[in-house]
N, C-alpha and C positions, 0 to 999 in steps of 0.2 A: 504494500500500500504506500502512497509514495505520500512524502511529507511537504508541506505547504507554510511557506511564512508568511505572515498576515502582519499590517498595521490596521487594528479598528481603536474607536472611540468609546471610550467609557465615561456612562453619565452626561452624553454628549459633549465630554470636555476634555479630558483627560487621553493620551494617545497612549497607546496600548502594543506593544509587537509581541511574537510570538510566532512558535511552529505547533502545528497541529497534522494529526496523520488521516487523511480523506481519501475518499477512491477519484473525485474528481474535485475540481472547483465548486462546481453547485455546491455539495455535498459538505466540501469544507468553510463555504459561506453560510452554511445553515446552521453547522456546527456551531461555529463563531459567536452568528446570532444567540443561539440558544445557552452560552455563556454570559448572555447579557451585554455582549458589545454590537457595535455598528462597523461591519467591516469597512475598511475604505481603501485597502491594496492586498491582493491574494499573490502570491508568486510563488510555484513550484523548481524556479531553478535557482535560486538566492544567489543571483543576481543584482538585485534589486538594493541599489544603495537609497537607504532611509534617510540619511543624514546630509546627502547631495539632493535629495530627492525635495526634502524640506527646503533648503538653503534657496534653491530655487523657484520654488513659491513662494518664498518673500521678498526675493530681488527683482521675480520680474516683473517690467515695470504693468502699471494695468493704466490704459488710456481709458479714454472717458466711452464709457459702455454705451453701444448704442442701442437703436429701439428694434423692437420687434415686431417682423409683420406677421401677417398670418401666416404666409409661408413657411418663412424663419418658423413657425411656433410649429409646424407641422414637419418639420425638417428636425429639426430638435428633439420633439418627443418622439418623431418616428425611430430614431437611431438610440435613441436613448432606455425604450424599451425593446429595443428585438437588444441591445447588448446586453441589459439588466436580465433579460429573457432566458439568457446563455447561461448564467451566474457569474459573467462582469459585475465586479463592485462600480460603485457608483465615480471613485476617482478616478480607475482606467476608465470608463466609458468616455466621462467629461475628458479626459486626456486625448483621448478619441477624437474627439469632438473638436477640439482645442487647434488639434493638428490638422485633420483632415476636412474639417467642413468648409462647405465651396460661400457659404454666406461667411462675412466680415465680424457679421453683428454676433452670430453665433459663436464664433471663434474667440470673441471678446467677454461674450455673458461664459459661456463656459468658461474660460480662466478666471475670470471673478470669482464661479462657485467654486471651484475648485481647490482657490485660495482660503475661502472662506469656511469650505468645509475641513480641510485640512489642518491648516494652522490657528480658526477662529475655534473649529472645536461645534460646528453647528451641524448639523443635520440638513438634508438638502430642501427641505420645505422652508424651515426654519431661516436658509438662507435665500430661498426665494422670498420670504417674505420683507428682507431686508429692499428686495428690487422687486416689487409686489406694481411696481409704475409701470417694466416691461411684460408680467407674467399674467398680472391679474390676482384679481380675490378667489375668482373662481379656479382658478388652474392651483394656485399656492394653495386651497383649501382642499380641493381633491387628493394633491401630492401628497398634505398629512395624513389624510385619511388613508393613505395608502400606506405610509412608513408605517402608522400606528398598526395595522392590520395586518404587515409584514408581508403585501401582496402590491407592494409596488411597481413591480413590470406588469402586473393584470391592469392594477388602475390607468398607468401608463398607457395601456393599452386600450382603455376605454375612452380616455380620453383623448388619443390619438384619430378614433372613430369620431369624435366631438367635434375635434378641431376639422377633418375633413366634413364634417356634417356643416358647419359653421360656413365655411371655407363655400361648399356649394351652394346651400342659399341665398348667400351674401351675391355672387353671382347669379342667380335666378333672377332677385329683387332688383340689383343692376339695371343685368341685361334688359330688365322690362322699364325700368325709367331712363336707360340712353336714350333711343329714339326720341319721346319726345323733348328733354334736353336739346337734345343736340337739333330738333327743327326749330324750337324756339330760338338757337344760337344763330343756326341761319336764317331764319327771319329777321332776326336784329341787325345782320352782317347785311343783308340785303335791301332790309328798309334806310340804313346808315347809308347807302353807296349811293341810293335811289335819290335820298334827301340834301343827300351834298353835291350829286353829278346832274342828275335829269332834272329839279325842279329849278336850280341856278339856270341852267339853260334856256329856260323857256320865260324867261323875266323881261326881258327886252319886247319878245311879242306880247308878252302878258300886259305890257305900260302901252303898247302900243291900241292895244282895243280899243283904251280910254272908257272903260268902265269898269266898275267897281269887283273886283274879285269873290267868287266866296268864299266864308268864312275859313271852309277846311282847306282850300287853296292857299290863303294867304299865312295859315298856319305854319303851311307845308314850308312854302317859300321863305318863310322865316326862319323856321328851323334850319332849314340848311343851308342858308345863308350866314347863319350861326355856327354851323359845322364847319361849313368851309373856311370859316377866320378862325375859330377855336379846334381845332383839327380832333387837340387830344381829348373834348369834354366826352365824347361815347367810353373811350375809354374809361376814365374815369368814375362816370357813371355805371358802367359795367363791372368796375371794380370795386363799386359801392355798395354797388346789390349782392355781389357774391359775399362781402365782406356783413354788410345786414344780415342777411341772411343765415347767414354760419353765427354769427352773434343771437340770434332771436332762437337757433334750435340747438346752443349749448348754454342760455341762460335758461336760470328754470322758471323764471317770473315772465319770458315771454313766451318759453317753450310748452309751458302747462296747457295753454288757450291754445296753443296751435295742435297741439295734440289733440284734443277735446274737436276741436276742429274735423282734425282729417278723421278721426272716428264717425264723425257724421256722414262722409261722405260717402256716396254707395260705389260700392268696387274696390274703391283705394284704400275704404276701411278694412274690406273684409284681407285684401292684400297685407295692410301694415299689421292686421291682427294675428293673423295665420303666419307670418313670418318672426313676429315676437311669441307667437304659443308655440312655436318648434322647436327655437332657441332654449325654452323655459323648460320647457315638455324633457328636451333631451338631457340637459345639466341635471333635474330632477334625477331622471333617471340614471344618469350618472352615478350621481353622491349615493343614490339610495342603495345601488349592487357595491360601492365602496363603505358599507356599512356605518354611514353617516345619520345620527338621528334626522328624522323625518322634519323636525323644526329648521336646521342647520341645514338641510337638503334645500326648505323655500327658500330661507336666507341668500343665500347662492345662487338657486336659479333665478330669484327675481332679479339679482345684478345683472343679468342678462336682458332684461325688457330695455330696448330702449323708450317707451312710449310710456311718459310719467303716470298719467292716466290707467295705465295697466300695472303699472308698478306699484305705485297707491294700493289700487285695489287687494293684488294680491297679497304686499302685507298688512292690510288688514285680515288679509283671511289666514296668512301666517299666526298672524296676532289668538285667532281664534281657533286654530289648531294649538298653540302651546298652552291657553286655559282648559285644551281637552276637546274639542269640538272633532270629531272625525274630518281627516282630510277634503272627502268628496263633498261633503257636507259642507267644511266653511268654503269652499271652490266654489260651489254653487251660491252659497249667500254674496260672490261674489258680484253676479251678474255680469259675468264678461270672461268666463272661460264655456266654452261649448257643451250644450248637455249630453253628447255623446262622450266627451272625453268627461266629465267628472261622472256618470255610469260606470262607463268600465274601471274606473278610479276606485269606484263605489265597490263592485265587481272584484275588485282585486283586495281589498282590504277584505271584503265576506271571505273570500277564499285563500287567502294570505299568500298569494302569486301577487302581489303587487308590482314585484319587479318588472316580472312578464305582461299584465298591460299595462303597465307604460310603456312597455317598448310596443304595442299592438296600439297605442295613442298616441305616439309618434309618427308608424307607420299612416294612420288615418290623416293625421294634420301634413305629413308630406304629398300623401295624393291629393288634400282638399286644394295644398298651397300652388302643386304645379298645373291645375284645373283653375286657380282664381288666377294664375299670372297668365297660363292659354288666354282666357276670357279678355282677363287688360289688354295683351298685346293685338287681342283684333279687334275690341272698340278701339283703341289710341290711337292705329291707324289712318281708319276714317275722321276721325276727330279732328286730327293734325291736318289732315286736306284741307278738312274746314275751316282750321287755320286759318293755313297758307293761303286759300283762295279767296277769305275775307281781306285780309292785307294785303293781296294784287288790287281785287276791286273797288278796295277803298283810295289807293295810291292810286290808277285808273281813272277813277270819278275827279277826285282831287286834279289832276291833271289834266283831263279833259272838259269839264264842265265849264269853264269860262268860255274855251272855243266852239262846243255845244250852243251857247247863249248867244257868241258872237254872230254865228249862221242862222240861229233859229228867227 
């Protein structure tokens, strides 16, 4: 049986080395654990200098951590658990990481833990929660629950399923609001070109009628007589609106009424709902197979709603699951989750498979969600014609109705 040096952590503080005799790595990591440490280097050819190994994680230097995309976050834990999977300790794996990964930012947040678990003596939740700005509440929460359970490549792995679930809806929801973006961008790019080239142009016969313009004519004519001397005000304005706008939907005092808002609207509500009940739906079900109380489970999934209004709601009914109230029960006092999904919610706690529908309530709210984005994207279509062929015929009129009057 061949013998294995180890450095783990005791009491999460204290570094600890040692041999121990295992038939493999798994095997000698489990050991270790069940000694009451945290492994954090296993090596069966002792090799492995401790004391170079240390020196080095505190000399080298750490730049300023960058941010994480989703990508990053999917590239991360994807590597992160198929090595944990293997019975890699958690320091090779980040050493792993460190070295080989094709993102920057990655290669940076892993030497930070790495440091931090090694030399600060923390645990890796523990030190995500130090950088909980790139990781999140929700990921840093899942991680504990996972160390504490001592099934962290499964949670890793569930959450890895999260992150790629996240990752695709995110794109559905997109994909279904570029088009019309991006006609609105052309129409502004078009109306600006029309306002500064074609209505200047026609000023000279417009004085010449010798009568009186109307009103949306002479609008026109001003405006882009105004453009053409002020070149950069569209600009400007363009970069007013995007900057309002990203202000009014990450303050929460203008964001609450716009929420409130788009919930009224038909279509676009059922859209922004069904994509924050997926979000919520899936982190639930998350925390709950990582053996997270059922309280601490809402907790978490509701950092996922972005729609205050849905947020609200649900911790109130958090609020009244922790005085006792049955889950499906305060879900429904909620009036804003589906009664097919707090049913089988229902369903699963009579039957104590709760885990299992969630995941069949998941399932449901991804078929509802890619049937309400189908729907958007072929009403928007025509909508957007509608558009675009109001603001031809308005610029048109505008344009020709003086010369209309002058022949008539």
């Amino acid at each position: 049986m061949p013998t294995y040096s180890y450095i783990a952590l005791k009491n999460n503080k204290d570094i600890v080395r040692g041999k121990i005799d295992a038939q493999d790595v798994r095997s000698a990591r489990e050991a270790i654990k069940n000694m009451g440490l945290l492994p954090t280097k296993i090596s069966d050819d002792g090799a492995f200098d401790n004391a170079r190994f240390e020196q080095k994680v505190k000399t080298t230097p750490i730049g300023k951590m960058k941010s994480f995309s989703l990508k990053d976050k999917i590239e991360f834990t994807q590597t992160l658990q198929i090595l944990t999977s293997t019975g890699i300790s958690i320091i090779e794996a980040l050493v792993f990481l460190e070295n080989n990964a094709e993102s920057r930012a990655i290669r940076s947040v892993s030497l930070e833990l790495r440091k931090s678990i090694l030399v600060g003596g923390l645990t890796l939740a523990e030190t995500m929660e130090k950088h909980r700005r790139i990781f999140g509440r929700v990921y840093v929460g899942l991680v504990k629950a996972g160390e504490d359970s001592g099934e962290l490549d499964k949670t890793l792995g569930r959450m890895l399923e999260l992150l790629k679930k996240q990752d695709a809806i995110k794109g559905k929801v997109v994909g279904a609001l570029v088009y019309p973006i991006f006609v609105i961008l052309l129409a502004f790019v078009v109306v600006t070109i029309m306002l500064a080239f074609v209505f200047p142009a026609f000023k000279d016969m417009f004085d010449n009628l010798g009568r009186e313009l109307p009103i949306v004519t002479q609008m026109c004519m001003s405006l882009g007589l105004f453009i053409r001397q002020f070149w950069y005000a569209p600009i400007i304005f363009l970069v007013f609106v995007v900057m309002a706008i990203k202000h009014i939907l990450t303050n929460d005092v203008t964001k609450r009424p716009v929420d409130a808002f788009f919930l009224k609207v038909p279509l676009l509500s059922d859209l922004l709902r069904f994509a924050n009940y997926s979000n919520f739906l899936a982190v639930l079900q998350v925390a709950y197979e990582a053996g997270i109380p059922i309280v601490d489970c809402l907790y978490l999934a509701n950092m996922t709603l972005d729609n205050l209004i849905l947020k609200d709601a649900i911790f109130t009914a958090t609020a009244k699951v922790q005085q006792g109230t049955h889950l499906s029960a305060a879900l429904k006092s909620s009036n804003q989750i589906p009664n097919m999904i707090t049913f089988m919610i229902a369903t699963g706690e009579q039957s104590g498979r709760l885990g299992e529908l969630l995941n069949y309530c998941i399932t449901f709210i991804d078929q509802k969600l890619d049937s309400i984005i189908d729907k958007f994207t072929k009403l928007v279509e025509p909508a957007m014609l509608i558009f675009i062929g109001f603001i031809v015929l308005f610029l048109a009129l505008s344009l020709y109705m003086p010369l209309f009057a002058a022949y008539g």
